[in-house]
C-alpha positions, 0 to 999 in steps of 0.5 A: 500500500503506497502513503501519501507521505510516499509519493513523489511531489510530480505524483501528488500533483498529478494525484491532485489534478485527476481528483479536482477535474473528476470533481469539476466534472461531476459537479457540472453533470448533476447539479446545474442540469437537474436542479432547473428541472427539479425546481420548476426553474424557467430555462436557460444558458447552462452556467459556469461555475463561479461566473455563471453567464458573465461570459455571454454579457455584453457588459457595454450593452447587457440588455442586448444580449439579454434580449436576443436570449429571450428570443431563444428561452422565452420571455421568462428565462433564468441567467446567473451574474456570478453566483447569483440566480436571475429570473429574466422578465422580456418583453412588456405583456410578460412584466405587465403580467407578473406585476399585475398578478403575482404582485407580492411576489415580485414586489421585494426583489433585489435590484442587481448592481451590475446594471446601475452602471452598464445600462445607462438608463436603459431598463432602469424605472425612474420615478418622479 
């Protein structure tokens, strides 16, 4: 029986890197896929890890990219900025609809800091 305190640090580190990438690969065959399903979630983009759908962000103009994917998910699709989950409403009747409807629901959401920077106005309500 081979001890760790045996092995060769080049072993150790090859021992290391096969675990975290089973690891790695594990965890984006169970959990993102399954949970959408398990949990009634809306549609999506599958996340990466950490960053989530950053990657697919125009962060000059997010509201572009989040426009032509709703043309692919809906009108109601879910992103992740980072960590965070985000429920995406596109498109007026869908808004209307959840404010109007579900109005208890959607009254106490976190607005997302990421846009009070990037969107320049637009999306944002302003009140007067």
């Amino acid at each position: 029986m081979i001890l760790i305190e045996e092995l060769q640090p080049s072993s150790m580190g090859i021992l290391l890197g096969l675990l975290m990438m089973f690891l790695l690969i594990v965890y984006l065959l169970s959990s993102e896929s399954n949970s959408q399903q398990e949990n009634n979630e809306p549609p999506g983009p599958k996340p990466m890890p950490v960053l989530g759908n950053m990657l697919l962000l125009n962060l000059k103009r997010p509201y572009l990219t989040l426009c032509e994917l709703s043309k692919k998910y809906g009108s109601v699709f879910t992103v992740y900025f980072g960590p965070k989950k985000v429920v995406v409403l596109a498109g007026y009747q869908t808004v209307k609809q959840a404010l109007v409807n579900f109005a208890e629901e959607f009254g106490n959401r976190d607005v997302c800091p990421i846009f009070f920077d990037l969107s320049k106005g637009h999306g944002k309500c302003t009140v007067s």
